[in-house]
C-alpha positions in Angstrom: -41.3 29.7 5.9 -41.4 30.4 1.9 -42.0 33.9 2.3 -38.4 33.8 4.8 -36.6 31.8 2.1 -37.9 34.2 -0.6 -36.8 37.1 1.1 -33.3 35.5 2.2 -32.3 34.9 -1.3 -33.2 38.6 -2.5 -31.5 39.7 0.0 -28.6 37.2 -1.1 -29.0 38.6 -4.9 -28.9 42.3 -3.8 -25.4 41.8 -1.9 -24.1 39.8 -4.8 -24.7 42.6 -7.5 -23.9 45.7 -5.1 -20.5 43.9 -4.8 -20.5 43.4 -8.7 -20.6 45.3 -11.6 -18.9 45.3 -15.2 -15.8 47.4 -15.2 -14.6 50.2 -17.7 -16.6 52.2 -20.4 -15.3 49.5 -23.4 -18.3 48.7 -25.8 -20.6 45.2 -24.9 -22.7 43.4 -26.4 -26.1 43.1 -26.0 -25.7 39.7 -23.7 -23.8 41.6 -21.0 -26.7 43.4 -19.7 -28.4 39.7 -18.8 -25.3 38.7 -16.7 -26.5 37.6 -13.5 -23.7 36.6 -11.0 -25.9 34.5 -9.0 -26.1 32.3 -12.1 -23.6 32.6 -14.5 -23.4 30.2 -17.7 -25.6 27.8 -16.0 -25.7 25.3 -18.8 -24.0 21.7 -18.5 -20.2 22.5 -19.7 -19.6 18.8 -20.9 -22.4 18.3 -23.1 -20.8 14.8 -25.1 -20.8 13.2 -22.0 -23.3 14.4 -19.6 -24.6 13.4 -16.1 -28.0 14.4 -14.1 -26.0 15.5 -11.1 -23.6 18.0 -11.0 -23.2 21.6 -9.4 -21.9 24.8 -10.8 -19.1 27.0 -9.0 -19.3 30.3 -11.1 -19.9 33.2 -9.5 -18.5 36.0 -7.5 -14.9 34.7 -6.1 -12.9 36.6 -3.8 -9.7 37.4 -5.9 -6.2 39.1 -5.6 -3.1 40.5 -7.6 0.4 39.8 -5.8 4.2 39.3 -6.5 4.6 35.8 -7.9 6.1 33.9 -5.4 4.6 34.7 -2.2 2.0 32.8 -0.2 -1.2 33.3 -0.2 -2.7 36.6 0.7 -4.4 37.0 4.0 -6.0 40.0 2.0 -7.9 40.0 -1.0 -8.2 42.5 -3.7 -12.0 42.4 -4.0 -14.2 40.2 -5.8 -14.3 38.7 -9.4 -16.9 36.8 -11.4 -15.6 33.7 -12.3 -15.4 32.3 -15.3 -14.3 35.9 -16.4 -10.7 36.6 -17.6 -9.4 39.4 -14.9 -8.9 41.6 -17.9 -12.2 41.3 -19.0 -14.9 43.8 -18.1 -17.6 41.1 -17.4 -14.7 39.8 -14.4 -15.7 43.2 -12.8 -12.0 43.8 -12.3 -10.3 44.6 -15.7 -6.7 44.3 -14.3 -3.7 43.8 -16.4 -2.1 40.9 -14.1 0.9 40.3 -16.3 4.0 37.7 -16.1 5.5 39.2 -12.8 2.5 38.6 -11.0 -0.1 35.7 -9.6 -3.7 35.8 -9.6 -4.8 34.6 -6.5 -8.7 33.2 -6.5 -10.4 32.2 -3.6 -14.2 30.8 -2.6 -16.2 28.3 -0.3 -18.6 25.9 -1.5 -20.9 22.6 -0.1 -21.2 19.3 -1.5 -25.0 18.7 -1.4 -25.7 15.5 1.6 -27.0 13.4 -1.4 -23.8 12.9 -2.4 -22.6 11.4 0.1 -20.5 8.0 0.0 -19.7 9.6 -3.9 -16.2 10.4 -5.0 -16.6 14.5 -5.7 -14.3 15.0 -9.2 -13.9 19.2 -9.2 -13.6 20.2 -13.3 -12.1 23.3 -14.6 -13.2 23.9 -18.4 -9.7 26.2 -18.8 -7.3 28.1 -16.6 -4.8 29.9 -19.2 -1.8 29.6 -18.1 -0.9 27.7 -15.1 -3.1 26.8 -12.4 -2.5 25.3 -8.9 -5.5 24.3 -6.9 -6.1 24.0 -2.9 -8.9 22.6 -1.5 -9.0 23.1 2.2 -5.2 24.5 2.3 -4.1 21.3 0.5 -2.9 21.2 -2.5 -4.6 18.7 -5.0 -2.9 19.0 -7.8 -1.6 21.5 -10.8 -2.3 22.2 -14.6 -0.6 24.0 -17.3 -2.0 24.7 -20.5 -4.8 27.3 -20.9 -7.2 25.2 -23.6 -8.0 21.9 -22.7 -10.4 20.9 -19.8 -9.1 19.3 -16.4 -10.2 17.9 -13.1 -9.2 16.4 -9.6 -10.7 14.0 -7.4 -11.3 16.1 -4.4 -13.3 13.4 -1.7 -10.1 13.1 0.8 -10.1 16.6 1.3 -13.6 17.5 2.0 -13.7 18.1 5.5 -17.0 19.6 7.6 -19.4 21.0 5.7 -17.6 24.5 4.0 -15.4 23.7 2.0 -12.6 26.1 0.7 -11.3 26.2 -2.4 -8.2 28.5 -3.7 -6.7 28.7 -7.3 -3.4 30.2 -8.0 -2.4 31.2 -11.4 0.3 32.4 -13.4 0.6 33.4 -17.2 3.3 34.9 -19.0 1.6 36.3 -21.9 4.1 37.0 -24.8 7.3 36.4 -22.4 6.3 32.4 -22.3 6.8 30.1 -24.7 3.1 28.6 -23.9 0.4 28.3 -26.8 -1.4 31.7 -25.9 -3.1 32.4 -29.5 -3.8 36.2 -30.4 -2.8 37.8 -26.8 0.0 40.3 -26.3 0.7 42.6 -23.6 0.4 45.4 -25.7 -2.5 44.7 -28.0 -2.3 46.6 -31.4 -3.6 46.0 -34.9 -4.5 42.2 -34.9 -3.0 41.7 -31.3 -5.3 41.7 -28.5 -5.5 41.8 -24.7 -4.3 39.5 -22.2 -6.3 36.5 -20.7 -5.1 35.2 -17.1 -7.1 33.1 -15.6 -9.9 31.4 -15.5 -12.1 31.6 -18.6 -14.4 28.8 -18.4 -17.0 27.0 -16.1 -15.5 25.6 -13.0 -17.7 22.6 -11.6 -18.0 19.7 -9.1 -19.5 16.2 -10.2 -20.5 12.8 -8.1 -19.6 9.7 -9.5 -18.8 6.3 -7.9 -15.3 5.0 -7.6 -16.0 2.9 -11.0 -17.0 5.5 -13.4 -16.4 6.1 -17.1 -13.8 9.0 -17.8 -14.1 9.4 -21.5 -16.3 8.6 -24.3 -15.2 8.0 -27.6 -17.2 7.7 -30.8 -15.6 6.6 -34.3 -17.8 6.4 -37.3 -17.1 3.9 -40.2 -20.3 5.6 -43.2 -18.7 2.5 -45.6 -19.2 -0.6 -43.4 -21.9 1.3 -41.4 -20.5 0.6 -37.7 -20.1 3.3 -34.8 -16.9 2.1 -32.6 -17.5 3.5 -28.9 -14.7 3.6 -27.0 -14.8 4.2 -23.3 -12.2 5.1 -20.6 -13.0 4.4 -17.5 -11.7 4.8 -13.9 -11.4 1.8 -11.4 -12.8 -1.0 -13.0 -12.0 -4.8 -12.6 -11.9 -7.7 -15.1 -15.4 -8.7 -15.5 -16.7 -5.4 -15.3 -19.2 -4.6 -18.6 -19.5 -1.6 -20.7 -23.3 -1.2 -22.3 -23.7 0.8 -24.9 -27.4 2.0 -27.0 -28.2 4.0 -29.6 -31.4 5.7 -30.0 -32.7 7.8 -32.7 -35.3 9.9 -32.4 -35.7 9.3 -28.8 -36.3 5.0 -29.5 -33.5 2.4 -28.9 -32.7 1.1 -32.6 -29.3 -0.8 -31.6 -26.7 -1.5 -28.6 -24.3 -3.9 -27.7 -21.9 -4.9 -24.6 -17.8 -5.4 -24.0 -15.7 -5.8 -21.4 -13.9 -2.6 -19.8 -11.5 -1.5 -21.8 -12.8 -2.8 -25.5 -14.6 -0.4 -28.0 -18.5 -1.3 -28.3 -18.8 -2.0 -32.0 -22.2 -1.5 -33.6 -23.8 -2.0 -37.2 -26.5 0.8 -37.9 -29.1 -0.5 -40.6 -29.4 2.1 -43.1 -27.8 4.8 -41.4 -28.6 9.0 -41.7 -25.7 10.5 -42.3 -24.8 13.9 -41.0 -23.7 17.1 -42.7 -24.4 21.1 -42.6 -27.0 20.7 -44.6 -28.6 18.0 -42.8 -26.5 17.5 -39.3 -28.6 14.3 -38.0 -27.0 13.4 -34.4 -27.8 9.7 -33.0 -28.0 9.7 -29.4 -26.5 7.6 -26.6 -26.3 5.7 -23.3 -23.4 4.6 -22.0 -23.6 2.2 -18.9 -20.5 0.8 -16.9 -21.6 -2.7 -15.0 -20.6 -4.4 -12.1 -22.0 -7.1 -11.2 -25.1 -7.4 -13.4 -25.7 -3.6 -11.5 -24.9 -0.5 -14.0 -22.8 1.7 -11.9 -22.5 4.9 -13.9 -24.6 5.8 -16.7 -23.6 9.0 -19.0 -25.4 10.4 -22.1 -23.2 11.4 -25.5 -24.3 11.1 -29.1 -22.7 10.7 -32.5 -22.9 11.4 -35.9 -22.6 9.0 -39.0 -19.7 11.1 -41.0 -16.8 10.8 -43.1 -13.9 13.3 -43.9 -12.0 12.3 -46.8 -10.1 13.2 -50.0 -10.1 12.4 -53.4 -8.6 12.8 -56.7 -11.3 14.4 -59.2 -12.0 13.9 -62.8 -9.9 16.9 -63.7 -7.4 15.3 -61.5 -7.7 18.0 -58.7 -7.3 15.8 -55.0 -10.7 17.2 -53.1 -11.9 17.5 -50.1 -14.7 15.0 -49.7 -17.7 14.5 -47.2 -20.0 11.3 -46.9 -17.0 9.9 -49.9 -18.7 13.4 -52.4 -16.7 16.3 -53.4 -17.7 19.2 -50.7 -16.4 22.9 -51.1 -15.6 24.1 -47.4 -16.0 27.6 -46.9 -16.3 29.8 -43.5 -14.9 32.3 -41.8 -12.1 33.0 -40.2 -13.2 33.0 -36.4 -11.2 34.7 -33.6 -13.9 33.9 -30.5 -13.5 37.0 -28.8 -16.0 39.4 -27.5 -15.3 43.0 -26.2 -16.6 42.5 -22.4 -15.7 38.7 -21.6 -12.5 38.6 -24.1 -12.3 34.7 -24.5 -15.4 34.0 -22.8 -19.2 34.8 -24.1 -21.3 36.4 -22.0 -24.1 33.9 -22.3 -24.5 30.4 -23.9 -26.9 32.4 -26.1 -24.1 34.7 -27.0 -21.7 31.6 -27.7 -24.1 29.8 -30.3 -24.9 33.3 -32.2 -21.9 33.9 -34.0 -22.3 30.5 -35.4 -26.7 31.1 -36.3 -25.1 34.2 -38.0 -22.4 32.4 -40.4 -25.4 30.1 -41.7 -26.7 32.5 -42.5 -24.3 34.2 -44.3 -24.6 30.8 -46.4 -21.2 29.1 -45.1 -20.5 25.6 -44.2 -17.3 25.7 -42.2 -16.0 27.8 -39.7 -12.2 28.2 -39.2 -11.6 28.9 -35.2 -8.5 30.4 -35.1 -5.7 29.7 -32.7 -8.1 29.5 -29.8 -10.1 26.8 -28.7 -13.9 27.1 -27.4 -15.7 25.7 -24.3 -17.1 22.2 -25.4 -20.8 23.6 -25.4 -19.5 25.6 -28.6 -18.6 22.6 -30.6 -22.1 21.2 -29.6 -24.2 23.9 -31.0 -21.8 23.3 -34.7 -22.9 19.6 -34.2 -26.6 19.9 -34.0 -26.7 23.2 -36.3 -24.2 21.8 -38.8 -20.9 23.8 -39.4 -17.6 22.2 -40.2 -14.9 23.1 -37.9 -10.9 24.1 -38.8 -9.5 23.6 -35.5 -6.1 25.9 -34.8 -3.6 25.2 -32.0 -3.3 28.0 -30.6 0.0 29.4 -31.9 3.2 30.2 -29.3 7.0 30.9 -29.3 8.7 32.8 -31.7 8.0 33.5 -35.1 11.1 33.5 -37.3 11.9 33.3 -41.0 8.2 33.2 -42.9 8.0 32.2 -46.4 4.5 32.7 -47.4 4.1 31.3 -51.7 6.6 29.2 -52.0 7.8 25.8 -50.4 10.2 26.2 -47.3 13.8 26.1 -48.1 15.3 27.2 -45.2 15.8 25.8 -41.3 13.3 25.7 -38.9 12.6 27.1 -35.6 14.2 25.0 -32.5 12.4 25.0 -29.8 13.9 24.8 -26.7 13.0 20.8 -24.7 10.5 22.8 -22.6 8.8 24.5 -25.6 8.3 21.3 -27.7 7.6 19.5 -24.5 4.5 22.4 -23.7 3.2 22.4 -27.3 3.0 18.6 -27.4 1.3 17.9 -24.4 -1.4 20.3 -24.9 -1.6 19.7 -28.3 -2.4 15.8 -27.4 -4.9 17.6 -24.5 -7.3 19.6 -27.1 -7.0 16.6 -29.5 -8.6 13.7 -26.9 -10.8 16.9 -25.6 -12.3 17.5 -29.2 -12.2 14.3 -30.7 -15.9 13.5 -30.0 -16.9 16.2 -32.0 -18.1 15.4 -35.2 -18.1 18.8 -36.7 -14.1 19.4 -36.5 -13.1 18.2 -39.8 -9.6 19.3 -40.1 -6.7 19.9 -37.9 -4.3 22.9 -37.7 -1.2 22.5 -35.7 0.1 25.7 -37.5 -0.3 29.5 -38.4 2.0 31.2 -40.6 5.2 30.1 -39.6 4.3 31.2 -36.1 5.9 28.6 -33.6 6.3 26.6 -36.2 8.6 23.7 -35.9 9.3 20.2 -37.0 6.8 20.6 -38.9 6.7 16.8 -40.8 7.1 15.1 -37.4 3.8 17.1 -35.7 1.7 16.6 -38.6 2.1 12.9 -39.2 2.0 12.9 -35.6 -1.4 14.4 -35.3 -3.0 12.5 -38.6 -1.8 8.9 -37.0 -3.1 10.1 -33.8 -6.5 11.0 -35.2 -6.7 9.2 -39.0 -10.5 10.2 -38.9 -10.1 13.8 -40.3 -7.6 16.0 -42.5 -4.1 17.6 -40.9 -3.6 21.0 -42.4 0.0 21.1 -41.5 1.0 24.8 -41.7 -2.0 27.4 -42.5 -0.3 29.7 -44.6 3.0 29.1 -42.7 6.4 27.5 -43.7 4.8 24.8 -46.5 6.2 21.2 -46.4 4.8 18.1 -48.4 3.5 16.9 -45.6 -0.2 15.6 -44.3 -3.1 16.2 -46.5 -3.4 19.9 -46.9 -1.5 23.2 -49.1 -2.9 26.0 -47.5 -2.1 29.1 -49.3 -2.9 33.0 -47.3 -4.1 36.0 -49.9 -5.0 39.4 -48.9 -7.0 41.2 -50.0 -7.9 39.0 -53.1 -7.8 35.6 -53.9 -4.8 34.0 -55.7 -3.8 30.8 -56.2 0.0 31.8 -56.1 1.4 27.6 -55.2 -0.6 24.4 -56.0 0.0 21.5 -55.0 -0.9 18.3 -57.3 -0.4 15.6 -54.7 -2.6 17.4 -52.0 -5.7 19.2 -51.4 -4.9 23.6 -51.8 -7.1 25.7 -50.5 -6.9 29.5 -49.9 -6.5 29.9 -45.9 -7.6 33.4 -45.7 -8.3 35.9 -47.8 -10.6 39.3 -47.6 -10.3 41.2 -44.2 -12.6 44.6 -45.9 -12.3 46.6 -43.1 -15.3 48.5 -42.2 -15.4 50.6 -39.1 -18.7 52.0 -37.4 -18.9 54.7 -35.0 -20.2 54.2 -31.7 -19.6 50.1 -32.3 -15.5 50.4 -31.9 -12.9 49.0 -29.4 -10.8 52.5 -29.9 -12.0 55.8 -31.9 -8.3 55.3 -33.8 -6.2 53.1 -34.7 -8.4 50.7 -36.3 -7.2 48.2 -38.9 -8.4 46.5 -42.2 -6.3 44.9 -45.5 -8.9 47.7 -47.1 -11.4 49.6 -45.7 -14.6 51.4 -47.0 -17.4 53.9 -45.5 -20.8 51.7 -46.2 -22.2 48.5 -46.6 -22.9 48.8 -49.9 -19.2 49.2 -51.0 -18.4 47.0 -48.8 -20.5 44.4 -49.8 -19.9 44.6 -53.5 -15.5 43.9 -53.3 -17.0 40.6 -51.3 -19.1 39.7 -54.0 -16.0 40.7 -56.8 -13.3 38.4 -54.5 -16.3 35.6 -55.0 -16.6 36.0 -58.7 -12.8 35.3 -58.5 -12.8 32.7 -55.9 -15.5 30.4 -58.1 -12.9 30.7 -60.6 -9.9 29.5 -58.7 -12.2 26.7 -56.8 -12.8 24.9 -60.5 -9.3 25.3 -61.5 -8.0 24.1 -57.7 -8.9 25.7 -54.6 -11.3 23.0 -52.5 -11.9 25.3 -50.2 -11.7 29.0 -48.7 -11.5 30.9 -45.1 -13.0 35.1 -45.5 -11.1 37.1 -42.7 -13.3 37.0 -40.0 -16.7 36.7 -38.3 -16.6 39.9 -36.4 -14.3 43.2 -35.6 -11.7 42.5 -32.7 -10.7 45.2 -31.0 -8.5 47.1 -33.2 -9.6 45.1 -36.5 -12.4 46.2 -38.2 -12.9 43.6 -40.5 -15.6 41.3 -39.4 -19.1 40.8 -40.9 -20.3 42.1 -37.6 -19.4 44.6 -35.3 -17.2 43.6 -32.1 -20.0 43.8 -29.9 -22.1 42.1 -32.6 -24.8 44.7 -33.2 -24.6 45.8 -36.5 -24.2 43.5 -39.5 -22.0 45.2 -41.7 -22.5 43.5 -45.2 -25.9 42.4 -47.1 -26.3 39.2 -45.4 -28.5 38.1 -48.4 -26.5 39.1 -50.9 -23.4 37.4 -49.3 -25.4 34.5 -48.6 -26.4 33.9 -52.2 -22.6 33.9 -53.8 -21.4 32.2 -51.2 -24.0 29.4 -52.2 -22.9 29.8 -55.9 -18.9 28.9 -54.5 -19.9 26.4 -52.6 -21.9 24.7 -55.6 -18.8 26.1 -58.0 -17.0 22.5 -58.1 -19.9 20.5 -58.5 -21.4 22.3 -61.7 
């Protein structure tokens, strides 16, 4: 009977890749060779609030191009591997599916008999842009917004045992007003190619009708408390929320509240957590009915704070843990030549980052793009600061780069605002368990910019735990916590701001370009470019030198244009498909050390 088995799922295996392979002749990295479709990113997608039981629906999906506005086709296209943008290579299509036109998905699946009498809650990590979902020709709900996580409760719809689920999905690209970040439809210089679709892990969960939805941590390093906060789904007065800490695997603390209340705990001499020492406290979360715990999840925390403060030269800093603390990272786009927004492999995901420690950073800036949540994760345990963007969308009118705005803003249209807002709200309650993202960005240069003052107090009284950058290198208004000033190549400290913290937003962007490691043989773009490492390396040391200057006479912190190449840019410390490094990683690593250490010496 094993040997039948055996044999049924090779054979199983060898249809699947015969109807699969990655399309075009583009270059890929290393991880795209390891792709198999009969397990694609296997790893738990939600890792701050994690079950035992759950199933995974990536894989090969039947899929199809059509006319928006007609039904569904009775005829596919062929098949795509999910969760692979259709314009990425690793989708196996590589199909432009543009504004005019719907992507049509389509696959079958089972829920397993042991969850039965369970309510089955279907998650999609993304869909960019808009996504409408059928389970078993009925239509269960819809979601726009193509960076934050959502899900349905699918259990009156599952019918037999085969169930079929369809996804529809329409993006405009650069003809919507939508947050869409770097994508164009006709990439060029730092504009890149479309993603439609889905571009992250699609998956089912059981959990009983009373079941905790959300869980959120809030740290307090001066009276040593963690607040959790739960949200949970169908509970009753009476109903208990159980909450304990364990560090290093042994229960040091808990404590219980009603549905509904935040779990307050003191923590007795507590570690605290930062990139050079990112110390995570683990916990359970039990909901209670009855005396009977109902749903348990796992989550952790960390014991952090993300403040400012006025220095002796009377310079406001940025502060960590209530000390003065330099941030500096890269500028980090998140794409990657043969998935586009999606890594090939959870290994792939959590390199980039092993790769800016050690280029000696301690912040990474992720740039108008937002990552799967296993992303955020690996900055949490390895210990990286985050600069999270909102993705940018709209227009971009009237820029004025050094100086502060004098001039009117952008007006959205109701829709517009309306879009930005609720997904901006979306990514904030998606990433606010993550202890890593130290300062928000609702802005980029100018682009979509608009009432700017309203946004950013917004977003501070909405999340008062970190630091609102208001506009990075955009239209500058005295507003929220942050100047941030962009200079290419070199850095310059053109506007400074004596009320706030200034830092230098990006800088840099030495272009580099190496054969046989390129997105196109012309074309390719830098703010400067040179022919070796060695040149190349030495004007990053010489903008260094000049940066530890600045940092002592203002700058708390600086962003280097960017991690890697991106298609057409060639600017990156690695290559687009991430194998070759193309500066000294030790010799970067050592002046980067000697800014970071600049303020305090």
């Amino acid at each position: 009977m094993k040997n039948k088995v055996a044999v049924l799922l090779l054979l199983i295996s060898t249809i699947s890749y015969a109807q699969y392979k990655p399309a075009g002749d583009k270059i890929k990295t290393k991880w795209a060779e390891s792709v198999n479709v009969n397990n694609v990113l296997p790893e738990y997608p939600r890792p701050v609030m994690e079950r035992s039981q759950w199933k995974n629906l990536n894989g090969l999906w039947n899929y199809a191009i059509q006319e928006a506005g007609l039904a569904e086709p009775l005829k596919f296209d062929g098949k795509i591997l999910v969760p692979f943008a259709a314009e990425s290579s690793l989708s196996g299509v590589m199909k432009e599916v543009g504004g005019k036109n719907e992507l049509w998905y389509e696959t079958n699946f089972t829920v397993d008999n042991a969850w039965k009498g369970k309510d089955i809650l279907l998650h999609f990590g993304a869909v960019d842009w808009k996504a409408d979902v059928y389970i078993n020709d009925v239509k269960v709900g819809s979601h726009s917004g193509g960076y934050s996580p959502f899900s349905f409760n699918i259990t009156p719809f599952i019918t037999g045992k085969n169930q079929k689920l369809v996804v529809k999905v329409w993006d405009p690209t650069n003809d919507g007003p939508q947050p869409r970040g770097k994508q164009v439809k006709k990439p060029e210089g730092i504009w890149y190619t479309p993603v439609t679709g889905i571009w992250q892990t699609v998956w089912l969960e059981p959990v009983n009708k009373k079941h905790i939805k959300a869980v959120r941590p809030t740290a307090d390093i001066d009276h040593n408390t963690i607040s959790i906060a739960t949200q949970t789904e169908g509970t009753a007065a009476g109903d208990i929320v159980e909450v304990t800490v364990l560090q290093d695997n042994r229960p040091i603390a808990s404590g219980k509240a009603v549905a509904g209340q935040a779990v307050d705990i003191v923590l007795k001499n507590p570690k605290l957590w930062s990139p050079e020492s990112p110390y995570l406290y683990d916990v359970k979360v039990k909901l209670i009915t009855s005396g009977k715990a109902v749903d348990e999840v796992k989550s952790y925390f960390a014991m952090r704070k993300i403040s400012t403060k006025r220095d002796e030269q009377g310079i406001v800093r940025m502060q960590l843990n209530n000390k003065d603390y330099f941030h500096f990272g890269p500028l980090d786009q998140g794409w990657w030549p043969d998935g586009l927004y999606t890594a090939p492999s959870d290994e792939a995901l959590k390199y980039d980052i092993v790769k800016t420690k050690e280029l000696g950073f301690n912040m990474i800036r992720k740039h108008v793009k937002v990552e799967p949540q296993r992303w955020y994760t690996h900055c949490d345990r390895m210990g990286i600061l985050v600069w999270q963007d909102m993705p940018s969308g709209d227009d971009n009118p009237i820029w004025q780069m050094h100086q502060y705005f004098d001039g009117n803003e952008l007006k959205r249209t109701a829709e517009s605002e309306a879009i930005y807002k609720r997904e901006w709200r979306e990514i904030l309650d998606n990433l606010y368990p993550y202890p890593c993202i130290a300062v928000w960005v609702p802005f980029n240069e100018a682009w979509g910019q608009f009432k700017t003052v309203e946004i950013a107090e917004w977003t501070k009284n909405y999340d008062p735990t970190r630091l609102v950058n208001s506009s990075s290198g955009g239209n500058h208004f005295q507003t929220a916590d942050i100047l941030d000033i962009h200079h290419y190549p070199g850095p310059k400290m053109p506007l400074y701001d004596a009320r706030r913290v200034t830092v230098l937003g990006e800088y840099g962007g030495i272009g580099l370009p190496i054969e046989g490691h390129l997105w196109q043989t012309d074309r390719n773009w830098g703010y400067t470019q040179f022919k070796n490492t060695t040149e190349t390396t030495d004007l990053y040391i010489k903008y260094a030198e000049e940066l530890k200057k600045l940092a002592k006479s203002g700058f708390s912190a600086a962003v280097y244009t960017q991690t890697t190449d991106v298609e057409g840019e060639v600017n990156g410390f690695m290559t687009y498909d991430r194998k070759v490094d193309k500066m000294d990683f030790q010799r970067v690593n050592k002046v980067n050390q000697e800014v970071i250490n600049s303020i305090s010496e």
